[in-house]
Phi, psi and omega in degrees: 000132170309136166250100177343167167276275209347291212311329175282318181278281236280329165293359135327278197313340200275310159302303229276317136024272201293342175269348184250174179263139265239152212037032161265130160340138142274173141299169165295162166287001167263359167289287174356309213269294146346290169286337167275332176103022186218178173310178131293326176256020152297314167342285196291332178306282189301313166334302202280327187309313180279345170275299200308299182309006191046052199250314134251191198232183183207156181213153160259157210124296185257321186110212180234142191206142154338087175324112170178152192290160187296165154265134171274160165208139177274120206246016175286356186213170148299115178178169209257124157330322173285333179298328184278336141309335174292340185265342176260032192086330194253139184284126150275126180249117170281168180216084187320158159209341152250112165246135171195160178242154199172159197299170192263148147289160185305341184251350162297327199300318203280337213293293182285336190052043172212184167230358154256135176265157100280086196269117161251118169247152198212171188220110186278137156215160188212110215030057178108310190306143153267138166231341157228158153237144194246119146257146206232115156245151166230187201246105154060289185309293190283001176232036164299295227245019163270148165253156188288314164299318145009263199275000182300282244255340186207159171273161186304337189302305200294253190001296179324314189091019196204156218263136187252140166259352199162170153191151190275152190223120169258154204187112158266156160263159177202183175260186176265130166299172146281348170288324155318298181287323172303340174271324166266045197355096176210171183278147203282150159098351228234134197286109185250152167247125209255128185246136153253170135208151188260076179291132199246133163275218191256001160252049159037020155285104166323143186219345178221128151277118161236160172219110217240140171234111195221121177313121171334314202284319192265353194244068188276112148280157192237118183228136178267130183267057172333144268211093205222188189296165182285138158206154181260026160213140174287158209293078218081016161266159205199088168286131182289125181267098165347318176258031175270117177272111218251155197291167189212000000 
């Protein structure tokens, strides 16, 4: 029996599958479409034959990808993203890729009230996958005596030494740079969501700047909404007004 083209490009795609790690970007259908030599809707036929096999999903926006659920992360507490992977089974890894001490730039400067850093970037993964790039700054004083193994092995909450009351956390949308999308192997330009967050000790001197980069696709926050006085925006929601040119 003749074997349809679909059916022949989606058994390629079906190996190639099998070889990558789960939420990875496919190409487009119109690289697809290119390389195979065919329609877009020859693509598209073998695609949704590998979405019926539950191998991959679509979003709009994003293209087609590897299956597997976004990481949720909760946003109800001061806590580290990995624990709540460890709790749900999945290994979490850091993987430093810049330590350094260094002059602050201005809004880390205004941020921390210093003008020396410890600046760390790191590449997050979870059972292999990247799923964030983090960069973390604190002020001098307090990451004198941390090492790049350190911070490999444990997070700044543990590390400081010191008891933190909070922190405000803010999340945009934005595209992925290229230095961004290689590391999370996504397409440059392709929609992430860029989190600050500002960590406070219990005299409310912010002690950690952080900045979280998380492929859209891969990423769902959970935030709970208590049963509080009427209002028409919920409690730590913060609408932008667009034609605000925002500080930078």
């Amino acid at each position: 029996m003749r074997t349809i083209r679909y059916q022949q490009i989606a058994s390629e795609l079906r190996e190639r599958i099998r070889l990558a790690g789960r939420n990875v970007l496919l190409p487009s259908e119109s690289d697809l479409s290119s390389e195979f030599d065919v329609s877009r809707v020859t693509i598209r036929r073998a695609l949704e034959t590998l979405r019926h096999e539950g191998l991959v999903e679509s979003r709009q926006g994003f293209g087609w990808y590897v299956a597997g659920g976004p990481l949720q992360q909760h946003l109800g507490g001061l806590a580290t993203i990995e624990d709540q992977l460890e709790q749900r089974g999945i290994k979490p890894e850091r993987r430093v890729l810049e330590f350094a001490f260094q002059n602050a730039p201005p809004r880390v400067a205004a941020v921390l009230g210093t003008e020396q850093v410890l600046r760390v970037k790191r590449l997050n993964l979870a059972d292999g996958d990247p799923f964030a790039v983090v960069t973390v700054w604190c002020p001098a004083e307090l990451g004198h005596r941390l090492s790049r193994r350190d911070v490999e092995q444990q997070p700044f909450y543990t590390l400081l030494g010191i008891e933190l009351r909070g922190a405000t956390q803010t999340i945009g949308a934005d595209a992925a740079s290229a230095d961004d999308a290689a590391l999370l192997q996504v397409s440059v330009a392709s929609p992430v969501l860029r989190c600050e967050r500002v960590t406070t000790d219990t005299t409310g001197r912010a002690v950690l700047l952080s900045e979280h980069v998380f492929p859209a696709h891969r990423t769902e926050f959970i935030v709970e909404l208590p049963n509080a006085a009427p209002s028409t925006t919920p409690s730590g929601l913060r609408l932008v007004d667009e034609r605000v040119t925002p500080a930078i």
